[in-house]
C-alpha positions, 0 to 999 in steps of 0.5 A: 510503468505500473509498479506494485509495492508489498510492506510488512509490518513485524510485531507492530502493536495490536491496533497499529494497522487500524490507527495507520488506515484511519490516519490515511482515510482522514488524509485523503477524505475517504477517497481511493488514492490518486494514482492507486490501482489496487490495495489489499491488507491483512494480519501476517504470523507474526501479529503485525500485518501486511498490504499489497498495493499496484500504482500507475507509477513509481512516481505515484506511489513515492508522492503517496509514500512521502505527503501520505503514508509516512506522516500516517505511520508516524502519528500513529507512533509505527516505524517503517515496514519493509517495502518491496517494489516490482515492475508489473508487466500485465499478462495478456497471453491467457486473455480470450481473443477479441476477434 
C-alpha cells in the first residue's frame, strides 16, 4: 500500500535544505528515487522547511529513509525532522466514468 510521509525541519540553518537536497541527488545520480511517487518541499514559519513525499510502500520509503535520506541529513550536519506517515488510499469516486 502507498504511504505518504510529511517531515519538518524546525529552525534548521539557513541553507540546510539546499545541503541535505545536493547530498541526496549526488547519492541517487540525480535520478527520481525508486519507489518514489511524488516530492514537494518548501520554507515552513519558522525558517526551517518541510517536504511531502508519496512512496509505493512503507518498505520503500524505509530503505530510502535508511541508505539515502539519514546519511544526507547527517553530512549535511541536520538532525532528524519530525515524520509522519499516512496510508493513502486513492479516491476514485470523483474520477469521470469510463464507460
Amino acid at each position: 500500500m502507498a504511504i505518504a510521509v510529511f517531515s519538518e525541519w524546525s529552525q534548521a540553518p539557513a541553507d540546510a535544505s539546499q545541503r541535505v537536497a545536493e547530498s541526496i541527488n549526488r547519492r541517487l545520480e540525480n535520478k527520481f528515487p525508486a519507489g518514489g511517487l511524488y516530492h514537494a518541499e518548501g520554507p515552513n514559519d519558522d525558517s526551517g522547511w518541510w517536504t511531502f513525499n508519496v512512496w509505493e510502500s512503507d518498505d520503500v520509503f524505509q530503505r530510502f529513509n535508511q541508505e539515502i535520506l539519514q546519511p544526507a541529513l547527517q553530512e549535511a550536519s541536520v538532525q532528524p525532522g519530525q515524520v509522519r506517515r499516512l496510508e493513502v488510499n486513492w479516491d476514485t469516486s470523483q474520477l469521470p466514468d469510463q464507460g
